[in-house]
ZAMARGU-4260 file (C-alpha; in steps of 0.2 Angstrom, whole numbers, plus 5000, padded with zeros to 4 digits):
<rodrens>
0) 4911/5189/4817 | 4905/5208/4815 | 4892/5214/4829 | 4883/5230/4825 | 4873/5238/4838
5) 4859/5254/4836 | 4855/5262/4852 | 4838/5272/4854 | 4842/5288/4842 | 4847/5278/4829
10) 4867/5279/4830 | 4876/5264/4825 | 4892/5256/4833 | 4901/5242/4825 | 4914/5228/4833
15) 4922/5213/4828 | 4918/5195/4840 | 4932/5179/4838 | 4926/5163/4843 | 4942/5153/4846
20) 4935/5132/4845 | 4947/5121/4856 | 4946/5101/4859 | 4941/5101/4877 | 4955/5093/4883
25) 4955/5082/4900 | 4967/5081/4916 | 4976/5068/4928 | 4982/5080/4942 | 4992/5072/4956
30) 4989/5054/4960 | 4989/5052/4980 | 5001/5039/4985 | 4998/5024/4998 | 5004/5010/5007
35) 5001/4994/5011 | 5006/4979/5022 | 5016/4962/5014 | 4998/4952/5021 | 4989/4946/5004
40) 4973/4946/5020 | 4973/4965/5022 | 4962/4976/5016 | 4964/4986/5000 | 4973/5000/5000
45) 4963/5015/4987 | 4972/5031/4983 | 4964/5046/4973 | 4966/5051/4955 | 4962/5066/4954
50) 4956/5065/4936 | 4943/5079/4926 | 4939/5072/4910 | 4933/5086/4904 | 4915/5089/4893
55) 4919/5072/4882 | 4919/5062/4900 | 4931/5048/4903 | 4936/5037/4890 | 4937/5018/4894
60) 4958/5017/4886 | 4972/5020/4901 | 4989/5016/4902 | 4994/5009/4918 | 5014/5005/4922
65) 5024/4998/4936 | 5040/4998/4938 | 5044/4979/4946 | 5062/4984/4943 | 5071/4972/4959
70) 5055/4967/4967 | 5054/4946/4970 | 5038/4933/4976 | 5045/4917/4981 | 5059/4921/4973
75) 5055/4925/4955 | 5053/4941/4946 | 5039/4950/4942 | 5031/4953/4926 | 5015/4965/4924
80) 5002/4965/4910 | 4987/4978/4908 | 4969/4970/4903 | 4958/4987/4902 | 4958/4995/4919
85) 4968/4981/4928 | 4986/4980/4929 | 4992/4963/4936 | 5009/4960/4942 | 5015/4940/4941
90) 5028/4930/4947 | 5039/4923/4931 | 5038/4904/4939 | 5046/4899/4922 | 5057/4915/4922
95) 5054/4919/4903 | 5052/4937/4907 | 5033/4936/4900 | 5015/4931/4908 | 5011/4914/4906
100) 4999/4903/4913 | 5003/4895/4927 | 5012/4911/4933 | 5007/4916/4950 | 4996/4934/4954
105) 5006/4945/4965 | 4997/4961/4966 | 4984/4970/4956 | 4981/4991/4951 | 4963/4993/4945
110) 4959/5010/4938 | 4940/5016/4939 | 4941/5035/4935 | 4920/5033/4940 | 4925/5031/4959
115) 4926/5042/4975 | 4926/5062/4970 | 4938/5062/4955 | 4943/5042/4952 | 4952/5030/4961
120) 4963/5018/4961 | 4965/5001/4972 | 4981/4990/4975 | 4979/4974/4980 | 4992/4961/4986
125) 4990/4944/4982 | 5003/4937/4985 | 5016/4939/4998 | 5034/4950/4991 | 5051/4945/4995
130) 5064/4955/5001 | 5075/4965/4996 | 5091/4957/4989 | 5107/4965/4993 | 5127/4963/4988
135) 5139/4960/5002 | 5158/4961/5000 | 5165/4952/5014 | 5182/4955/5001 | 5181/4973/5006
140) 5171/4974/5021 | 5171/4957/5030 | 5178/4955/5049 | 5186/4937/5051 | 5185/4929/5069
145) 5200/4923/5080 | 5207/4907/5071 | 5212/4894/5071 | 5197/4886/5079 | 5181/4875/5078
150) 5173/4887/5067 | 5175/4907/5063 | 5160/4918/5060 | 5163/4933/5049 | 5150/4947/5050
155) 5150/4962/5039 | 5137/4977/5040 | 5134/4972/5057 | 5126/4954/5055 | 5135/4936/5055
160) 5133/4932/5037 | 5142/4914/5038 | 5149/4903/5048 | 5164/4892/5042 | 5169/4874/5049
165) 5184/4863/5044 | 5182/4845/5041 | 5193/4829/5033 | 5187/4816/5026 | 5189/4801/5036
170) 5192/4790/5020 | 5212/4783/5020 | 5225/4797/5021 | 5210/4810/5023 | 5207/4812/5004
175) 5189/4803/4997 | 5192/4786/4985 | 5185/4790/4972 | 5168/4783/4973 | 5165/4792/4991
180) 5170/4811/4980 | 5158/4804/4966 | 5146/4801/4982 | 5146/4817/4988 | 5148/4827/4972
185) 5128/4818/4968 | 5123/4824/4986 | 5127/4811/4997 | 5131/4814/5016 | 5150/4809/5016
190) 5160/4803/5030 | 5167/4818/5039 | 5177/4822/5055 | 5176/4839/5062 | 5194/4847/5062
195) 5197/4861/5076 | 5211/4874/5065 | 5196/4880/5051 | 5205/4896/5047 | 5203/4912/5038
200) 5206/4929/5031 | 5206/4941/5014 | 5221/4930/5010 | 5210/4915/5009 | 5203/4900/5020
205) 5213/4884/5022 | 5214/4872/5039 | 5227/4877/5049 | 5234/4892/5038 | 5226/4902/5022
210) 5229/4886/5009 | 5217/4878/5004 | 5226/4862/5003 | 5224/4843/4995 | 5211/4833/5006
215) 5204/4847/5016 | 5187/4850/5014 | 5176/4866/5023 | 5158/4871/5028 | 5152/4889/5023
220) 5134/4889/5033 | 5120/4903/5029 | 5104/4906/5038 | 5101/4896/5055 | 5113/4883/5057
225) 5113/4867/5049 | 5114/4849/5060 | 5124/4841/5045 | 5125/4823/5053 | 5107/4823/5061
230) 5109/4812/5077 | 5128/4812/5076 | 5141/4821/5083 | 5139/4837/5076 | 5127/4850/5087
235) 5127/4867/5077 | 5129/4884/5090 | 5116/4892/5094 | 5120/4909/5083 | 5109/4914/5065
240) 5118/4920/5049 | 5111/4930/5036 | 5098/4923/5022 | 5110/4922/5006 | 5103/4919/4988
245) 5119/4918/4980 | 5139/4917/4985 | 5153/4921/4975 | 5170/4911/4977 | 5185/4917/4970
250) 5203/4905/4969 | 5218/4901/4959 | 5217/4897/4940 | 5208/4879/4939 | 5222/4867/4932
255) 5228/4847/4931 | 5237/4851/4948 | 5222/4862/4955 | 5206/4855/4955 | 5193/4863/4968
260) 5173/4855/4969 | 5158/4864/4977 | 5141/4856/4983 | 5129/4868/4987 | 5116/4863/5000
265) 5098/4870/4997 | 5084/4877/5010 | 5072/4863/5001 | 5085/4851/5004 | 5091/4849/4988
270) 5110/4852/4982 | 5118/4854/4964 | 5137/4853/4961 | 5150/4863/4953 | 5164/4859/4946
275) 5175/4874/4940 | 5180/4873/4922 | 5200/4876/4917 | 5207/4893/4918 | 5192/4897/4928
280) 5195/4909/4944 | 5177/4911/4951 | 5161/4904/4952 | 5144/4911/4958 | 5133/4901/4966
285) 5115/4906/4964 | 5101/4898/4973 | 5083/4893/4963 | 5071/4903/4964 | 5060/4905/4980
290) 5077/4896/4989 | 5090/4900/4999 | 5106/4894/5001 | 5108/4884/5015 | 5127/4878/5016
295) 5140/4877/5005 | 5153/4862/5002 | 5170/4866/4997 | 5185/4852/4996 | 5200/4854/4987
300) 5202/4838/4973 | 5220/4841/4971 | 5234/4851/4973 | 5232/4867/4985 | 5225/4885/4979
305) 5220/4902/4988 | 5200/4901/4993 | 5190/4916/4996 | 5171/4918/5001 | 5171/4936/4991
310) 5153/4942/4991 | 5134/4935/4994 | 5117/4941/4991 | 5109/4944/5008 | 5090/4942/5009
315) 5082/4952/5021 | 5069/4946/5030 | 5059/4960/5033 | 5048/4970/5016 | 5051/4987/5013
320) 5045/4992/4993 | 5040/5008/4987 | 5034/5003/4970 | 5032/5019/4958 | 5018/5019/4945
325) 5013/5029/4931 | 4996/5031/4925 | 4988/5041/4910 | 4970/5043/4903 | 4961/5047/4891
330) 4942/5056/4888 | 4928/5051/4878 | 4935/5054/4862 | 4951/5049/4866 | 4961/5063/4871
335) 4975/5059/4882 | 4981/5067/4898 | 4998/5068/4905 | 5006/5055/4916 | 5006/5055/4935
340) 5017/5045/4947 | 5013/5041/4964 | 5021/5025/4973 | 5012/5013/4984 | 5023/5008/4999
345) 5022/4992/5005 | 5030/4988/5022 | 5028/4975/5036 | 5016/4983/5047 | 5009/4996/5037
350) 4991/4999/5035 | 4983/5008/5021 | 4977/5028/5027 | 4958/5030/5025 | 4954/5049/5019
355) 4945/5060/5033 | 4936/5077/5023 | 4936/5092/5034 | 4936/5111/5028 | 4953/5119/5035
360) 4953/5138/5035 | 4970/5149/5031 | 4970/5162/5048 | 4987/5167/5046 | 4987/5171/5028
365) 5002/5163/5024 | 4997/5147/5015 | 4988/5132/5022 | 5002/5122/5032 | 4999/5101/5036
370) 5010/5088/5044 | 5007/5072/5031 | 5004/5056/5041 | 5020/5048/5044 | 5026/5063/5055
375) 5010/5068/5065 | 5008/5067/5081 | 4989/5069/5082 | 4976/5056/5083 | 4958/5059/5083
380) 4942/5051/5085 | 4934/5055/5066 | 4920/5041/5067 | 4913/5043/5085 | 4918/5027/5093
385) 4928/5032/5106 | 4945/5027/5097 | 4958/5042/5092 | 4966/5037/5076 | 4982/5045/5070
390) 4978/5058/5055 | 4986/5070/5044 | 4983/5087/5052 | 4983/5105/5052 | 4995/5119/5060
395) 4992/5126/5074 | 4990/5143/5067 | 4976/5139/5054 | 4960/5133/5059 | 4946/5118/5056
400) 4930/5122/5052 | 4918/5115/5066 | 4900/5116/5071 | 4895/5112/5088 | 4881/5100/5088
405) 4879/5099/5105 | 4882/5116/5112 | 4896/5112/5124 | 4908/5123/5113 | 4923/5109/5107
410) 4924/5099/5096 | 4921/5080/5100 | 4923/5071/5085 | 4922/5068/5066 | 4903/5071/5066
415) 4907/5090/5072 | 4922/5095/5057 | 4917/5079/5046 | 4900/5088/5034 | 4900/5072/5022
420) 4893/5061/5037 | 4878/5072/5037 | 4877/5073/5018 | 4873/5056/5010 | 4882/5057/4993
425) 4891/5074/4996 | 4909/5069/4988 | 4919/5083/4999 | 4916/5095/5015 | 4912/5112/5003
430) 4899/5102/4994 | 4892/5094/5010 | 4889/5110/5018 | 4882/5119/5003 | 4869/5102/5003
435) 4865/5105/5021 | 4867/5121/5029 | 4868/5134/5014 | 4846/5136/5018 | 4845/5151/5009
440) 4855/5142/4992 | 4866/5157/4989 | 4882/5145/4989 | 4889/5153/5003 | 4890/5151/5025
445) 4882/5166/5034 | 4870/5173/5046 | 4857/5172/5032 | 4858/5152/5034 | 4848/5144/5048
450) 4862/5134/5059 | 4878/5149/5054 | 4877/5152/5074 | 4884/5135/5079 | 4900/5135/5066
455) 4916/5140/5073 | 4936/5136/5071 | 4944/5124/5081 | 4963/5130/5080 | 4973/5116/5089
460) 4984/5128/5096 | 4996/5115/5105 | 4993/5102/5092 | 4986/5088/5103 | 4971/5082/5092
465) 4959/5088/5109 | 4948/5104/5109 | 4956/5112/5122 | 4947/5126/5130 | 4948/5141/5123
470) 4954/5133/5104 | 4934/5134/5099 | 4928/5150/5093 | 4913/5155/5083 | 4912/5161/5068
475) 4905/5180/5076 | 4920/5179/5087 | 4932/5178/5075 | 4925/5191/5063 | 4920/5179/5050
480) 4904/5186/5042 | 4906/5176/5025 | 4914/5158/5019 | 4912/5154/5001 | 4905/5135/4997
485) 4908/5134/4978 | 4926/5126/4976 | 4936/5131/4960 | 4940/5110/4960 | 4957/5112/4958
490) 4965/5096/4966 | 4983/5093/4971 | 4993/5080/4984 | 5005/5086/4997 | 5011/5078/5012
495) 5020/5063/5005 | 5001/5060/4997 | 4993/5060/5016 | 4983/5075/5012 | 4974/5079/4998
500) 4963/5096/4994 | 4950/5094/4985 | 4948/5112/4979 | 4947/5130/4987 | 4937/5142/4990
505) 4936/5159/5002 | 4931/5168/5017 | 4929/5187/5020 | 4928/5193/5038 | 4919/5209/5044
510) 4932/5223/5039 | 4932/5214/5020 | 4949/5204/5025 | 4950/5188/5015 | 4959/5172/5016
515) 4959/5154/5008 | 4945/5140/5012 | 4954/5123/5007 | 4941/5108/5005 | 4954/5096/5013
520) 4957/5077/5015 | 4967/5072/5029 | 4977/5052/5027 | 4971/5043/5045 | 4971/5025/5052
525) 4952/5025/5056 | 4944/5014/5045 | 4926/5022/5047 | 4930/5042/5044 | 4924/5049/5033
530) 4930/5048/5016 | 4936/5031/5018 | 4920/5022/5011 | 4921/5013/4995 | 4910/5022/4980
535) 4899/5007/4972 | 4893/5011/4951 | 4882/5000/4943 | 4878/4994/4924 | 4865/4997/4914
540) 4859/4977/4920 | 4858/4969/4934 | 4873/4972/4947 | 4875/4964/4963 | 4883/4975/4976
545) 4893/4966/4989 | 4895/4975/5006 | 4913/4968/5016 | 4911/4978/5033 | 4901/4984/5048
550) 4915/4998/5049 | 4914/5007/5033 | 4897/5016/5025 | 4897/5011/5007 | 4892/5025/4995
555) 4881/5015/4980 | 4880/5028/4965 | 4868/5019/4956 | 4854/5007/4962 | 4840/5001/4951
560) 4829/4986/4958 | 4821/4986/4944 | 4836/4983/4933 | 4839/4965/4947 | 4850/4975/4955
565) 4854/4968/4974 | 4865/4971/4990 | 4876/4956/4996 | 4876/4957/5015 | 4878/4938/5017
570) 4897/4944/5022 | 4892/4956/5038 | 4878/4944/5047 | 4871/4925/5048 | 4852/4924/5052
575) 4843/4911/5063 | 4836/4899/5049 | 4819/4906/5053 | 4824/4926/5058 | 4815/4938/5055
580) 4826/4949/5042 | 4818/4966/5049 | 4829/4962/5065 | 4846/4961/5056 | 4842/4974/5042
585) 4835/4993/5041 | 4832/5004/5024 | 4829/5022/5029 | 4820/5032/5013 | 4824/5049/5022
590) 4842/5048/5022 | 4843/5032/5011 | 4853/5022/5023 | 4853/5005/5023 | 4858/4999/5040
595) 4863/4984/5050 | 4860/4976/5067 | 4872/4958/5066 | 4866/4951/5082 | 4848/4953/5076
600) 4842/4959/5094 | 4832/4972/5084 | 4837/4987/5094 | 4836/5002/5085 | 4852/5007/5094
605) 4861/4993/5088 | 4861/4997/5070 | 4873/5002/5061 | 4876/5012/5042 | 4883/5000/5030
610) 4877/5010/5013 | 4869/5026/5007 | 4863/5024/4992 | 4862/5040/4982 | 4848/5041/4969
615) 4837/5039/4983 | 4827/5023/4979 | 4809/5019/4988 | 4807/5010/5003 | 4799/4991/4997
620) 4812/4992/4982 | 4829/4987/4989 | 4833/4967/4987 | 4846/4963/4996 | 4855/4943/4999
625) 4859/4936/5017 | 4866/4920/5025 | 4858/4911/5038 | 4867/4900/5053 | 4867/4883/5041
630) 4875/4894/5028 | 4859/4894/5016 | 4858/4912/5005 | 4841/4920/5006 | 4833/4935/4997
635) 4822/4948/5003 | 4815/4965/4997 | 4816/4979/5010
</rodrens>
């Protein structure tokens, strides 16, 4: 375009303007990672997006992958299919290598790219995982016990992984007739006397040296050991071996005048037999599926040969998975993003990480430094019941944003470096604090704003999670004249996913130094902080928003009771059949907080934030569901 412009005097000036058109194009920044517990009973675990979708919005079309590449429940494989913004993972009962039904749910990744500041995403275990299958070589590592004796242990990697007896057959020259071999090879209990010179090494098992010889017949024992003859005899030592899904034998070329025979004993107290074709020089012995092996038989049919026990699959019995997925997006008109990959760990004894939001200030201009949660040291107390939680944190030589509420100058909890608990609604800190405290609506922090006299730093100088004297400082004593609200919204993950920032912004002291403001998330075990609270979006009908606990603060985007929508609170308290509802349940239209007291007693002090519903219904419009003590459901408007 050509711009011509005529000042005053009538003297001309001409230019050319290019307007370049480009597709608005959206972004999946990093995906936070997060862990989880093997218990299907634990709460979800929800991890950030991170996603801008640009001026189109987000599109309803994702890609969600997992890799289930060695990862087992009950023993069979998983497969994974997507339906729109839910990828299931199932175990192939019928080991197909496809979803069927009839296969069995194991976990779930739902996508919702409406949720929490920027999307999230929720894993949740269904079903229990296996673990971890791995090889053995007892050829190459194994270490064989004194023999000959009652029975030899061999222990590789520093557990037993089998114990091995010696028996004979108690049949007439101590070889089976053959309807007793026929007996046993079906999985009957055969009539067997315990021999004292089981023997073994790399150059093979036999009784009484390394051959494997006509008539003699061993036990190889997995797991906890087996009482083979019930009442009789036989007490098995009180020693464990290792979980085995499969063992591989190795001997001599199968022949007329070689003919070994396997029974394989398993942990359902089923058996199958193997008899080795001729030529044949190994067999592997797998167990089915959700199984383990619980003994095997071996008894040499004729002739003699060189046994060997040359490898198993040891099962562990503890979980430790890290599963990778990769997700992409789309926007409203079906542009695509990049792919992402985060991992959800899922370990006994893990607990999914709860997001606290605080605003962390750079003092030492060298770059915002954090300790992710798996290596911090510090706990603190983010919701205000007394209880420290361990938390991603800071370094001792930047600083956390605090206001000091009570004028005691520390900090005493969340409710002091925490802004979204005073900001119903506020997604981060920066926008918390520009709701709240910027008074004068500049979007910045400073002595033009009514409360700027309480804010300070707490620099944990010693790292101990405790405002220690002298750690506090206000913002006048430190020189800080200025702190920017307005966040450039670029998001990033760092910490091994435990600390996520939000955006940036930045401070200018008195002599016009400046240094970096980061709107922070810090991964922590309280369950309440701030942050951690599920974010509720309706329809354009009637939804029905279920509530699961007195310890989180729901954030509901979208109520309309109007449209029939409701709030399901028959899961946090049971009336008397004839209560009086006002007791158990509070809606407060100036912060727009539903709140609830489960003993019903009434006292104000008792109640507790269960929701804030964010476009601010009217009091008299809020219809909510309850349980009463006989397990009836009831309704009421509050």
């Amino acid at each position: 375009m050509t711009v011509s412009l005529t000042d005053q005097d009538g003297q001309n000036a001409t230019g050319t303007l290019s307007a370049n058109i480009i597709d608005d194009v959206p972004t999946l920044n990093s995906v936070q990672s997060q862990q989880a517990s093997n218990d299907p009973a634990q709460t979800p675990a929800v991890g950030a997006i991170n996603f801008v979708p640009g001026a189109d919005g987000a599109g309803a079309a994702m890609t969600i992958t997992v890799n289930t590449t060695g990862l087992t429940s009950n023993g069979h494989n998983l497969v994974t299919e997507q339906v729109g913004n839910v990828l299931t993972a199932y175990a192939d009962n019928n080991n197909n290598g496809s979803h069927d039904a009839g296969d069995t749910a194991v976990f779930t990744v739902t996508v919702n790219t409406a949720a929490g500041t920027s999307g999230q995403y929720t894993f949740d275990l269904l079903a229990k995982l296996d673990g971890m299958t791995s090889n053995v070589s007892i050829a190459s590592s194994g270490s064989f016990g004194a023999g000959p004796s009652n029975s030899i242990v061999v222990t590789a990697g520093g557990q037993n992984i089998v114990m091995v007896t010696g028996w004979a057959p108690t049949d007439a020259g101590g070889i089976f007739t053959g309807a007793h071999e026929a007996a046993w090879l079906a999985g009957g209990d055969p009539s067997l006397a315990q021999t004292s010179n089981v023997n073994g090494s790399t150059a093979g098992w036999g009784l009484g040296n390394n051959n494997f010889d006509a008539g003699e017949f061993m036990r190889f024992d997995f797991g906890a050991p087996n009482d083979y003859d019930g009442a009789g005899g036989y007490t098995p030592p009180a020693i464990t071996m290792a979980n085995v899904s499969y063992a591989k034998f190795s001997f001599d070329a199968v022949s007329a005048s070689n003919k070994v025979e396997f029974v394989a004993h398993y942990t359902d107290g089923s058996t199958a037999s193997f008899i080795p074709t001729t030529g044949a020089t190994s067999l592997t012995i797998n167990s089915p599926a959700g199984l383990q092996i619980a003994w095997v038989d071996a008894y040499e049919s004729s002739g003699k040969t060189k046994l060997n026990l040359t490898d198993v699959g040891v099962t562990s019995t503890t979980v430790d998975h890290t599963i990778p997925v990769t997700l992409q997006l789309t926007d409203g008109d079906g542009d695509q993003t990049g792919t992402a990959n985060f991992t959800v760990h899922v370990k006994d004894g893990l607990t999914p990480f709860a997001v606290a939001t605080p605003v962390v200030l750079d003092l030492n201009h060298d770059g915002i430094q954090t300790t992710d949660l798996t290596h911090s040291t510090v706990s603190f107390d983010y919701n205000g019941d007394g209880v420290a939680s361990k938390t991603a944190w800071v370094d001792s030589h930047d600083g956390i944003l605090a206001i000091d509420l009570n004028g005691d100058g520390k900090v005493n909890n969340g409710s002091e470096i925490a802004f979204t608990q005073h900001a119903p609604g506020a997604a981060t800190d920066l926008a918390a604090l520009e709701q709240v405290y910027d008074t004068n609506h500049d979007g910045k922090l400073t002595a033009a704003d009514h409360d700027f006299a309480q804010f300070g730093v707490w620099q944990d100088a010693n790292g101990n999670g405790v405002s220690d004297p002298g750690e506090f400082k206000s913002l006048a004593a430190l020189g800080i004249v200025e702190i920017g609200l307005e966040s450039n919204n670029q998001h990033s993950v760092s910490a091994d996913g435990s600390v996520l920032t939000y955006g940036e912004a930045t401070f200018t002291t008195a002599n016009g130094e400046t240094g970096a403001v980061a709107d922070i998330g810090f991964g922590n075990f309280d369950s309440a902080a701030s942050g951690a609270a599920s974010t509720m979006a309706g329809t354009s009908g009637a939804d029905t928003f279920k509530l699961d606990s007195l310890d989180i603060k729901d954030l509901i985007t979208d109520y309309h009771g109007s449209e029939g929508d409701k709030i399901d609170l028959s899961a946090l308290f049971d009336t008397a059949p004839a209560g009086n509802i006002s007791n158990y349940v509070h809606y407060n239209s100036e912060t727009n907080t539903v709140s609830v007291d489960a003993s019903g007693s009434g006292n104000p002090a008792n109640f507790v934030d269960v929701a804030v519903l964010q476009n601010a219904p009217a009091a008299g419009t809020i219809n909510i569901l309850f349980d009463d003590t006989n397990h009836q459901q009831h309704t009421a408007t509050i």
